[in-house]
C-alpha positions in Angstrom: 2.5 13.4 -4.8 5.9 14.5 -4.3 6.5 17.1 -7.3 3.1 18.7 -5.9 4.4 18.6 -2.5 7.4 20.4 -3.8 6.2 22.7 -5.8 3.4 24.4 -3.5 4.8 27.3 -1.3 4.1 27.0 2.3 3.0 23.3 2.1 4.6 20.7 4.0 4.9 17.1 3.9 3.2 16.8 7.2 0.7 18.7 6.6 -0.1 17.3 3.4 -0.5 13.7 4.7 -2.5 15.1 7.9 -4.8 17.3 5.5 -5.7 14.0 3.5 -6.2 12.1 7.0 -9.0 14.5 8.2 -10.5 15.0 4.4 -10.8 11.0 4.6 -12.2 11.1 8.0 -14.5 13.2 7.4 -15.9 12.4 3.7 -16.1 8.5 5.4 -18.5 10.1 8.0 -20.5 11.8 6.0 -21.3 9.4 3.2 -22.0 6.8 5.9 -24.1 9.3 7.5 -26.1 10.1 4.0 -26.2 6.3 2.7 -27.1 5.3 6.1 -30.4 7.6 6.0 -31.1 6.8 2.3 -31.3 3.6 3.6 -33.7 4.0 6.6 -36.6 6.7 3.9 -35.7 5.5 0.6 -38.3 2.8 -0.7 -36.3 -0.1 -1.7 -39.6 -2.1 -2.8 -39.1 -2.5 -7.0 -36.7 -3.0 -8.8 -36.4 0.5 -10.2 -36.5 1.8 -6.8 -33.5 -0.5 -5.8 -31.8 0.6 -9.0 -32.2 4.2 -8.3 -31.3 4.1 -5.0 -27.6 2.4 -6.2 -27.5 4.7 -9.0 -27.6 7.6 -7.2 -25.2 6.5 -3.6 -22.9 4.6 -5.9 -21.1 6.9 -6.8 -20.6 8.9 -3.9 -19.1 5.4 -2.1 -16.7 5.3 -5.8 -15.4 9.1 -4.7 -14.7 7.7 -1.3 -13.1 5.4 -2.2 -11.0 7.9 -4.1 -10.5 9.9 -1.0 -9.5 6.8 0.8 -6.8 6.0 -2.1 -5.4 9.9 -2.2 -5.0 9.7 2.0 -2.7 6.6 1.4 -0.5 8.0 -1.6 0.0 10.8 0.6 1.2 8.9 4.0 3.5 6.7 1.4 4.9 10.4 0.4 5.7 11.2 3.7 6.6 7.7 4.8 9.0 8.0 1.9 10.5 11.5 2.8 10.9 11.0 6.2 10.8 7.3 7.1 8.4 5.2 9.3 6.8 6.0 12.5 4.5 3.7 15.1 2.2 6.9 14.1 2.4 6.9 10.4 1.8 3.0 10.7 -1.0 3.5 12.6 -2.6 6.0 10.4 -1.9 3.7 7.4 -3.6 0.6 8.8 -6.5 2.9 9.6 -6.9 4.8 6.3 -7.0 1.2 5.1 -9.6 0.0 7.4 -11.9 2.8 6.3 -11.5 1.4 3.0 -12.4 -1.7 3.6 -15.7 -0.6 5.3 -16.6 1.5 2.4 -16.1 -2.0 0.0 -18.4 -3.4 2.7 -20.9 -0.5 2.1 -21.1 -0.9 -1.5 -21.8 -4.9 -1.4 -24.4 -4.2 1.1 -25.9 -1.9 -1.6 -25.3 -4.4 -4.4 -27.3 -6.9 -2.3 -29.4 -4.6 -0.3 -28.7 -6.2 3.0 -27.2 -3.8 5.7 -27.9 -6.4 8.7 -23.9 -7.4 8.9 -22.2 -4.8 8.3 -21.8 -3.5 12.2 -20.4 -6.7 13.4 -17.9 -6.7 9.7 -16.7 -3.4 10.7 -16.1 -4.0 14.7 -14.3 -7.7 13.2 -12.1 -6.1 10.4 -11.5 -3.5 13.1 -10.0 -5.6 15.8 -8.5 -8.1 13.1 -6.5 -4.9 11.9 -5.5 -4.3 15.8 -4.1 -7.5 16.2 -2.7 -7.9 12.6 -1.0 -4.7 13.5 0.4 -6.7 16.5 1.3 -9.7 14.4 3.3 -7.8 12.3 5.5 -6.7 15.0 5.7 -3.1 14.3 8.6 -1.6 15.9 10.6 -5.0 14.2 8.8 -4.0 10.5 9.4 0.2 11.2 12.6 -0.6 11.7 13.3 -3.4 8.8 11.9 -0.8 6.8 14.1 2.6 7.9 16.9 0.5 7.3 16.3 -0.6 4.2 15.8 3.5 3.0 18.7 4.2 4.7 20.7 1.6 2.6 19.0 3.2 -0.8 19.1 6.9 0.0 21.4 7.3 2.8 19.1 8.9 5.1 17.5 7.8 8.2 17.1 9.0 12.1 18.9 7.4 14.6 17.8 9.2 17.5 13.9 7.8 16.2 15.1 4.1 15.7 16.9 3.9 18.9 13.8 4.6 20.9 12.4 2.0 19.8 11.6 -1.4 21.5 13.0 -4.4 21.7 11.7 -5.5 18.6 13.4 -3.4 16.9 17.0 -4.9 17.9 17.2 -8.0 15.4 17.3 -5.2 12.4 19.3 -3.2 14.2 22.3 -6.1 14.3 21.9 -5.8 10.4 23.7 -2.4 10.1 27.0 -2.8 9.6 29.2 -2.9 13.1 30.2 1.0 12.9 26.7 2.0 12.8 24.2 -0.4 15.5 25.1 1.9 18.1 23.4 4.9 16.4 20.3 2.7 16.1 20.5 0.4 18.7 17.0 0.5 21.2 19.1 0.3 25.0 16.0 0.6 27.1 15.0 -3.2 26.9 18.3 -4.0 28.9 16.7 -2.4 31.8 14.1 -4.8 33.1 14.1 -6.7 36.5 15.7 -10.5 36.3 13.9 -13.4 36.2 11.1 -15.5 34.4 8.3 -13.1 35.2 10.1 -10.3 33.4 10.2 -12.6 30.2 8.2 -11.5 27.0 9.0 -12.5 23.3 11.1 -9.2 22.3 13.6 -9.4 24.9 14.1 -12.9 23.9 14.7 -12.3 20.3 16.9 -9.7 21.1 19.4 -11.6 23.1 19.6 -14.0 20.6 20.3 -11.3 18.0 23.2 -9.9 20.3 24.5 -13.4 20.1 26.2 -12.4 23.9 27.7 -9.5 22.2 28.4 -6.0 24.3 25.6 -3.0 23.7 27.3 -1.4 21.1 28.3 2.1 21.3 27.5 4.9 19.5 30.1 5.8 16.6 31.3 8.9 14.3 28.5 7.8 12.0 25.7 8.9 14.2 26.9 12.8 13.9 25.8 12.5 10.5 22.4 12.0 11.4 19.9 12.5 8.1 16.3 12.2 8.4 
């Protein structure tokens, strides 16, 4: 967590989160990679053979798991530290999904049917992709820097006013002084007409109520990530 981040010379918050990524990735590999070859030699005709077979890759799917739940504490840390990113997002919803397939790996074990779990993991893995959509994620990313900006005064403007349209609707929530530190500008330059339409820009415009583009004021200079 934090206090260990903190307290470890040379160790970054970045590096921390990345170093649980790749530890996940790779422990997810290769206890699929050993459960799925226990599968294919180990006899799975009695009872006891059934029994020992869950006894002994049980646990190893438990310490995933584990693994799974450490990589997510420490992408909250950073998220917390440092605010959220399309990226960090990202990696979030697929530290998640790995966790979700390992679940799926011990109730195959618990039932000793394996025949559904390819098609569960290519469904849970698109219905993250579009969940991920549904959310609206440079609307929630920004929702959410805001609201850590209001509780610890820090937040990067230069980050949140790259974002997309999306993101605009939050940004009319800042107070007037400081939208123009955050406010996305790129979604005003689009081509006129219906077949230049999508969703965001619409929102958008009916966020800005009509307004001007704000600009930029003194509070941007004291820019705090």
């Amino acid at each position: 967590g934090d206090d260990y981040v903190q307290r470890t010379t040379g160790l970054t918050y970045s590096h921390y989160a990345h170093r649980g990524f790749w530890q996940l990735v790779v422990a997810t590999l290769l206890t699929l990679l050993v459960v799925w070859a226990a599968a294919r030699k180990a006899s799975v005709e009695t009872s006891a053979d059934r029994l020992w077979l869950r006894g002994v890759l049980g646990p190893l799917l438990l310490m995933t798991l584990a693994v799974v739940g450490s990589a997510l504490h420490r992408m909250h840390v950073y998220d917390d530290a440092y605010g959220f990113t399309r990226l960090r997002l990202l990696v979030s919803v697929f530290e998640g999904w790995l966790g979700v397939v390992v679940v799926a790996v011990i109730v195959a074990g618990l039932v000793v049917r394996a025949g559904w779990l390819a098609r569960f993991g290519l469904l849970t893995g698109a219905a993250a992709l579009a969940g991920l959509g549904l959310v609206n994620p440079d609307g929630w990313i920004a929702d959410h820097n805001i609201d850590r900006y209001e509780a610890t005064g820090k937040i990067d403007w230069f980050y949140l006013s790259g974002l997309s349209a999306d993101a605009v609707p939050a940004v009319m929530g800042l107070p007037e002084g400081e939208r123009g530190c955050a406010m996305p500008s790129r979604w005003l330059e689009r081509e006129q007409g219906w077949l230049s339409w999508n969703l965001g820009r619409a929102r958008a415009e009916d966020a800005m109520g009509g307004r001007d583009l704000p600009e930029p004021g003194p509070a941007c200079v004291a820019r705090a990530v």
